[in-house]
C-alpha positions as CSV (number, residue, x, y, z in Angstrom):
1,X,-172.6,-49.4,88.8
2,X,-173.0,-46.5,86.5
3,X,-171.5,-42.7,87.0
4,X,-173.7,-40.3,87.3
5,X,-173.6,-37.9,84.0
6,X,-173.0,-34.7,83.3
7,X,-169.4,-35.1,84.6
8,X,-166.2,-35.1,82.3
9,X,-165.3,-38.8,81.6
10,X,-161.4,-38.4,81.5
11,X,-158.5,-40.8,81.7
12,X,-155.8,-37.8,81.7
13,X,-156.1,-37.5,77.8
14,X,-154.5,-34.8,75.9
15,X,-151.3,-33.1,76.2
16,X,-148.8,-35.5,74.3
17,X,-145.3,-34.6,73.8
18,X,-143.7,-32.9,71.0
19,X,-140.1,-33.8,70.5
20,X,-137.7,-33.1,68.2
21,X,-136.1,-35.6,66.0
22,X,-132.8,-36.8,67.4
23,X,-130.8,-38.2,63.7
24,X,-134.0,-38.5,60.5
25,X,-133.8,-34.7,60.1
26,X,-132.8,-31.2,62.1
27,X,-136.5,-29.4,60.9
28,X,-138.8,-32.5,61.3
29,X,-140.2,-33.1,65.3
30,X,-143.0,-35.7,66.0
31,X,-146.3,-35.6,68.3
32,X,-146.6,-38.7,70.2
33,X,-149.8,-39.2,70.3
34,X,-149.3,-42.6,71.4
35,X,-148.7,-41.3,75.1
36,X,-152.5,-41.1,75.7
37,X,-153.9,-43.1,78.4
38,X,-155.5,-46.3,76.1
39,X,-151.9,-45.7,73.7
40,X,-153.5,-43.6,70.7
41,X,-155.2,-40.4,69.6
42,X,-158.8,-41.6,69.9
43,X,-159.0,-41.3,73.5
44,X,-159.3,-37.3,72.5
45,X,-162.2,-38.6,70.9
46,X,-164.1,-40.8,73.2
47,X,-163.7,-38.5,76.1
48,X,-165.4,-36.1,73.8
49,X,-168.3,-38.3,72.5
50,X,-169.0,-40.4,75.6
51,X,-168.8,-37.0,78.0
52,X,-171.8,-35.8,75.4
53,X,-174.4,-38.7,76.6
54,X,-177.4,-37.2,79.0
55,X,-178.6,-40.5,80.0
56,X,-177.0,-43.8,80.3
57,X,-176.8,-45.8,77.4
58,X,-178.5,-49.4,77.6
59,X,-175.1,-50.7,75.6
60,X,-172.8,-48.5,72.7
61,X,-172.3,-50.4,69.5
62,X,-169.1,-49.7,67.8
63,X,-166.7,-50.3,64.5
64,X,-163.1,-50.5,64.8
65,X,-159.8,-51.6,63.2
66,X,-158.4,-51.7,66.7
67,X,-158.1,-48.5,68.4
68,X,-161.3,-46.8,68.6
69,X,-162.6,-49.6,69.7
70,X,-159.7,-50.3,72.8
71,X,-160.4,-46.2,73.8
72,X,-163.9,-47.1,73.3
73,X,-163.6,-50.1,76.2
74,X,-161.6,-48.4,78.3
75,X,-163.7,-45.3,78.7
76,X,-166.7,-47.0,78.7
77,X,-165.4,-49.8,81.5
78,X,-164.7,-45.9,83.8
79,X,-168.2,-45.3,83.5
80,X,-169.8,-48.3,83.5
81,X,-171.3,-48.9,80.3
82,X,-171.6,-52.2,78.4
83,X,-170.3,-52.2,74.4
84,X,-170.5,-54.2,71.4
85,X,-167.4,-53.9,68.9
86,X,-167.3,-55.3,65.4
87,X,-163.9,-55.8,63.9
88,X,-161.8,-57.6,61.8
89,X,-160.9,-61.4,62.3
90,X,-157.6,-60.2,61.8
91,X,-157.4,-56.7,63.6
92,X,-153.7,-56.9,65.5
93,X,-154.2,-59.3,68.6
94,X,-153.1,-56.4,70.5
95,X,-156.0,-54.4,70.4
96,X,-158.7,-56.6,70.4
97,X,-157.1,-58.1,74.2
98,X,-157.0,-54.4,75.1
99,X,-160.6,-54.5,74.2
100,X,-161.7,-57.7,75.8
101,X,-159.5,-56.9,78.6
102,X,-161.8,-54.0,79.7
103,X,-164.8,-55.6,79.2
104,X,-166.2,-55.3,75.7
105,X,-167.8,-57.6,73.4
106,X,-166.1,-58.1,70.0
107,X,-167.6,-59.3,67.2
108,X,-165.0,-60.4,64.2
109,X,-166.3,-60.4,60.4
110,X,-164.9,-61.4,57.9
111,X,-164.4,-58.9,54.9
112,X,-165.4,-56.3,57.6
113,X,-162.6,-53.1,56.5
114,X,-162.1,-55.2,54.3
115,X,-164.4,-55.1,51.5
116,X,-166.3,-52.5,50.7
117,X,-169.5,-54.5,50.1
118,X,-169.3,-56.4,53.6
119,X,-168.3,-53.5,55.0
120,X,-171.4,-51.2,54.0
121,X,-173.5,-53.5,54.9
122,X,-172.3,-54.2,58.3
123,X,-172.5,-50.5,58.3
124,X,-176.1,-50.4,57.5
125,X,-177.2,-53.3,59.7
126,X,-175.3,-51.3,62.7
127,X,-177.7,-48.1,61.8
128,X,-181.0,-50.0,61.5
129,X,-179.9,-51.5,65.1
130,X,-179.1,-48.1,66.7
131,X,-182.6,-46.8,65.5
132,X,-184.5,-49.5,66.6
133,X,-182.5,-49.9,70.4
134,X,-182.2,-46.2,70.6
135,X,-178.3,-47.0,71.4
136,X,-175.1,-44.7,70.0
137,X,-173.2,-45.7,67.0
138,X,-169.4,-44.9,67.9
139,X,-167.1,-44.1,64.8
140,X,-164.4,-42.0,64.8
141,X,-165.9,-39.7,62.0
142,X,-167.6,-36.9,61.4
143,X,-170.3,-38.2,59.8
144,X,-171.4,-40.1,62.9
145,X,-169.8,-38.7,66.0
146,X,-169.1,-34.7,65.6
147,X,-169.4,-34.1,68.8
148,X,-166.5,-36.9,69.8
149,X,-164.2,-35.9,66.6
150,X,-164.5,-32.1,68.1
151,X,-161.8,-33.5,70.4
152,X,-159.6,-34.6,68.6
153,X,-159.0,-31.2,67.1
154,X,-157.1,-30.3,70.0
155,X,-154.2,-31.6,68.4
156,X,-153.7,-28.5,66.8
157,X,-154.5,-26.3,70.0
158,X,-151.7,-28.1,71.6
159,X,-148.8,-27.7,69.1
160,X,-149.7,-24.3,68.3
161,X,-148.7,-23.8,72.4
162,X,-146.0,-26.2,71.9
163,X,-144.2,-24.8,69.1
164,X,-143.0,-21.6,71.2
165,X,-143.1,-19.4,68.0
166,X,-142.2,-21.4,65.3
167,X,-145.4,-23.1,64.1
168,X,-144.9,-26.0,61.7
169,X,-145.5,-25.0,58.4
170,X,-146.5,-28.8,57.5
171,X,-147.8,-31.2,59.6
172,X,-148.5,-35.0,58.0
173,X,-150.7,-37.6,59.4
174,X,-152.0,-40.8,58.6
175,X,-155.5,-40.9,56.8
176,X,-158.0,-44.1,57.2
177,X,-161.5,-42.7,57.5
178,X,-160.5,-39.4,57.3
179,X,-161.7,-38.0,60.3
180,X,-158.1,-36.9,61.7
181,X,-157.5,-35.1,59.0
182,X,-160.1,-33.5,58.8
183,X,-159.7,-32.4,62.4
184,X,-156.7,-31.3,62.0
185,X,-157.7,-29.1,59.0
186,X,-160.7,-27.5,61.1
187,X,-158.7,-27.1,64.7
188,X,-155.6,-24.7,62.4
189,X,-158.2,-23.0,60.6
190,X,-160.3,-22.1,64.1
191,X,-157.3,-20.6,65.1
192,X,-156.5,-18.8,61.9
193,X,-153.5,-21.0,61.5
194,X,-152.1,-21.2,57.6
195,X,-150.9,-25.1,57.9
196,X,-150.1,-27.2,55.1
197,X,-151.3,-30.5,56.4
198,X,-150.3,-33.5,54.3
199,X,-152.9,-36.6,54.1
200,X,-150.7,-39.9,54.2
201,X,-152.4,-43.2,53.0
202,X,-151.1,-46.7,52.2
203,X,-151.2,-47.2,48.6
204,X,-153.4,-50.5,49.2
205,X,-156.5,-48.2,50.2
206,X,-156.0,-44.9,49.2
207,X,-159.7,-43.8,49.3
208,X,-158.4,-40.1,49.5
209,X,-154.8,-39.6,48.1
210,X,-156.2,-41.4,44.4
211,X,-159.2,-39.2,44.3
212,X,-156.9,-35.8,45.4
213,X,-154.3,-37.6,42.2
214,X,-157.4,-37.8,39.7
215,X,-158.7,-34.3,40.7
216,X,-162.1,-36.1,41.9
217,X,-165.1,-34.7,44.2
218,X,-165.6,-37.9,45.6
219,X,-163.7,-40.6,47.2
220,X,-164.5,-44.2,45.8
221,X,-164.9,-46.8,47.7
222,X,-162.3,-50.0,47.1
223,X,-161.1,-53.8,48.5
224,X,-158.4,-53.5,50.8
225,X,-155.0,-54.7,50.0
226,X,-152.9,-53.0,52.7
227,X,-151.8,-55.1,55.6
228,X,-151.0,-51.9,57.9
229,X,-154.8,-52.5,59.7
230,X,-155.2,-48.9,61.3
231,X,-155.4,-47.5,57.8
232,X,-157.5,-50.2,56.8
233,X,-160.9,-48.1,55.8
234,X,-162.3,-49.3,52.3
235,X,-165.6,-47.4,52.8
236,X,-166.6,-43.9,52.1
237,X,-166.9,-42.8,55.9
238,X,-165.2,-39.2,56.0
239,X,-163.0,-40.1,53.0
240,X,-165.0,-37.3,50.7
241,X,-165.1,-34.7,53.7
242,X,-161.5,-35.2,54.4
243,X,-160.8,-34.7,50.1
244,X,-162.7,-31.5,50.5
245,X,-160.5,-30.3,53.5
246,X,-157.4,-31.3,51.4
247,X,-158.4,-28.9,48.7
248,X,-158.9,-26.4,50.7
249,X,-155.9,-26.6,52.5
250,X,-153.6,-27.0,49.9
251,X,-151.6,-30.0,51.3
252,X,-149.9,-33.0,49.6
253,X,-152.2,-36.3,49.2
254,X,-149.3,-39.2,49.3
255,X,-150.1,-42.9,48.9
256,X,-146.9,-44.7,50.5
257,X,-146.4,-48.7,50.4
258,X,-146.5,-51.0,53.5
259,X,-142.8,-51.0,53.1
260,X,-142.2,-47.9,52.8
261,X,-144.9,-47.7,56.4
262,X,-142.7,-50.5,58.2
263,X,-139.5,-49.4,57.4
264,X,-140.2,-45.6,59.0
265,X,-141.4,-47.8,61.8
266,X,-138.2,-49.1,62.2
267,X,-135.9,-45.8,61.5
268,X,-138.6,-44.7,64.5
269,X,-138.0,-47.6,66.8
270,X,-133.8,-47.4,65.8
271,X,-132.9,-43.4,65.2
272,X,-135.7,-42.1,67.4
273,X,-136.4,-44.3,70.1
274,X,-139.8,-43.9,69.4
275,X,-142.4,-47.1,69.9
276,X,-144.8,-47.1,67.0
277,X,-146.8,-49.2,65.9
278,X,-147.2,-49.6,61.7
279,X,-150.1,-46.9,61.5
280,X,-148.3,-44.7,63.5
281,X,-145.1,-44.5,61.3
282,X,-146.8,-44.0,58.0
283,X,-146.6,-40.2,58.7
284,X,-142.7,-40.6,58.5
285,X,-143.3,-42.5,55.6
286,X,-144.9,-39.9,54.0
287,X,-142.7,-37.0,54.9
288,X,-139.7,-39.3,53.4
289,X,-141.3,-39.9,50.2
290,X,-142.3,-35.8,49.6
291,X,-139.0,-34.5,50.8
292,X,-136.9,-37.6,48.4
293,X,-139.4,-36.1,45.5
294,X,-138.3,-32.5,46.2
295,X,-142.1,-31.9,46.9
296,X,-141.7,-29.5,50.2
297,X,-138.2,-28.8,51.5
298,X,-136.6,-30.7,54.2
299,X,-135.4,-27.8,56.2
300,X,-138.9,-26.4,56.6
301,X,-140.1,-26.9,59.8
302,X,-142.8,-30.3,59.9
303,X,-144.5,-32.6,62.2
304,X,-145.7,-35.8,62.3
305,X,-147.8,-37.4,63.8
306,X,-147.3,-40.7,65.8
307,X,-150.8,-41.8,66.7
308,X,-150.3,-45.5,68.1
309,X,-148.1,-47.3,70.5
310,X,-146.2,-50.3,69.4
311,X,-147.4,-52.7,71.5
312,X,-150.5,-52.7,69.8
313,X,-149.3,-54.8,66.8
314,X,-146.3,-57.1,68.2
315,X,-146.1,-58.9,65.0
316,X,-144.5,-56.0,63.4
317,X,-142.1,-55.4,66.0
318,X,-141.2,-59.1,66.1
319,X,-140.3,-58.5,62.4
320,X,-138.0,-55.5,63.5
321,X,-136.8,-57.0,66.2
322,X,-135.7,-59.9,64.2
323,X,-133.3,-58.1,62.3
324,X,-131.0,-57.4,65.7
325,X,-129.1,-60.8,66.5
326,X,-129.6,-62.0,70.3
327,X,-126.3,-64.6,70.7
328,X,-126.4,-67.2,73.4
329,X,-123.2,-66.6,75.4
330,X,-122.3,-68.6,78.3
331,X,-120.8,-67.0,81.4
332,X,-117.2,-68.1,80.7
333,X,-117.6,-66.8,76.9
334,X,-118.9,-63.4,78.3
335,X,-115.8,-61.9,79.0
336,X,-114.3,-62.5,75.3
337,X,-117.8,-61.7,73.4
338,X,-117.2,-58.2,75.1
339,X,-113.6,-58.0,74.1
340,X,-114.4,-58.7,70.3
341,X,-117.8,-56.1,70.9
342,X,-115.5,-53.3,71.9
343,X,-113.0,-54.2,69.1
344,X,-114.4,-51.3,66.3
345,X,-113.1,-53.8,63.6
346,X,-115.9,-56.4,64.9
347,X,-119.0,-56.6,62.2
348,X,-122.1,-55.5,63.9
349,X,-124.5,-58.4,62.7
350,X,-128.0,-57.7,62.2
């Protein structure tokens, strides 16, 4: 059964916390944007884009590394629209059960975000299909959704309320398409906002940050090496729009490595308390490597953002979790492992 339209399709999204951090650093705070409803920052957007339809779609096609295409589901399952999601075989099991869980067809390529052959021409197949069925094309960029990525630009609504007076003067977030970043460039400069906001990009597809390094126009499009999937976006989507809006802006472009992205996951998960999953740390990851370089201070107030849960790729918090030891005690022992726990002279193994 199908809602009627012209209603707001909503799962509660929006207004995600802003703490500040506990033991990385006095001046640095983080927006977790993982507290939306579906457990990122694209819900923003698919509230935006599928609240935009005025007539019911016969199905939505869609591309995703994982979470547009689990927002994507979810909304769509609250108003009763089928979907068709291509992916990556190896998109974090996570997301695709959140997808498949709610419904929605998902159709794994190989190469797809991958390679950026496979992947324009998945690309281009999807268009000719959307013409000829006269269904919508969801992708979380400008340069197919404007209306949806208008949404997400709220992000910088909210922590301009939430910063009571003392506005960030940088703000970092990860960059795989580019449409974020973008958004976040356009929702400080509607509000006459001067924000230095800092594009962070795995080093293994680093559309934007190389062309910013090599004073290009125009991103390039590459293969893939980086294993942290969210960021995974090999393609030209909003890579060149989101180069121009880092020019303009005046922030940092910083290509960081998978290591450097899992182990800020882990000072998250272990100073912070905060559940991230890989794509969602490599903000940290990025304000570590600029404020180590001497490249912005690190008593000047930042944010980053935190844009997915961490149950979204267990494999990675398996690998963190593995570092902890978990000792089989019997009950008789309990009493003596506790004794030596308390004893300060004890090693903590890890």
């Amino acid at each position: 059964m199908r809602i009627a339209l012209a209603v707001r399709i909503t799962l509660g999204e929006g207004n995600t916390p802003l703490v500040p951090s506990a033991r990385i650093a006095p001046a640095l705070s983080f927006k977790l944007e993982f507290t939306n409803p579906t457990g990122s920052y694209k819900d923003r957007f698919l509230q935006r884009e599928l609240s935009s339809y005025t007539s019911p779609p016969p199905f939505i096609l869609a591309t995703s590394s994982g979470n547009t295409g689990a927002a994507l589901a979810a909304y769509a399952a609250r108003a009763g629209w089928r979907c068709l999601i291509c992916a990556h075989p190896e998109a974090p099991a996570g997301k695709v059960t959140q997808m498949r869980a709610h419904g929605a067809t998902v159709v794994r390529i190989p190469g797809f975000t991958v390679d950026a052959g496979i992947t324009a021409a998945v690309f281009a197949d999807l268009e000719r299909w959307r013409a000829a069925l006269g269904v919508p094309l969801v992708v979380s960029a400008y340069r197919y959704c404007p209306v949806g990525m208008a949404g997400v630009e709220t992000i910088a609504d909210e922590l301009a309320a939430q910063s009571a007076g003392a506005l960030p003067q940088h703000v970092f977030t990860p960059v795989g398409g580019g449409g974020l970043y973008v958004a976040l460039v356009r929702g400080f400069a509607r509000l006459g906002l001067a924000v230095k906001v800092h594009a962070v990009q795995p080093a293994g597809c680093a559309t934007v940050v190389e062309a910013w390094r090599h004073g290009r126009t125009q991103a390039v499009p590459l293969t893939s090496t980086t294993r942290i999937s969210g960021l995974s976006v090999p393609s030209d989507i909003d890579a060149t729009l989101a180069l121009e809006h880092l020019y303009g802006n005046g922030g940092l472009g910083l290509a960081v490595t998978d290591e450097a992205v899992w182990s800020a996951q882990q000072r998250l998960l272990r100073e912070e308390g905060i559940f991230a999953e890989p794509a969602g740390a490599a903000a940290l990851a990025g304000w570590l490597q600029a404020t180590a370089a001497g490249r912005i201070p690190a008593d000047e107030r930042a944010v980053c953002l935190v844009t997915g849960y961490g149950a979204k790729d267990m494999a990675s918090l398996e690998a963190a979790a593995a570092r902890v030891d978990s000792p089989l005690v019997a009950a008789a022992d309990l009493s003596e492992f506790l004794r030596r726990q308390a004893d300060p002279s004890t090693p903590h193994v890890e």
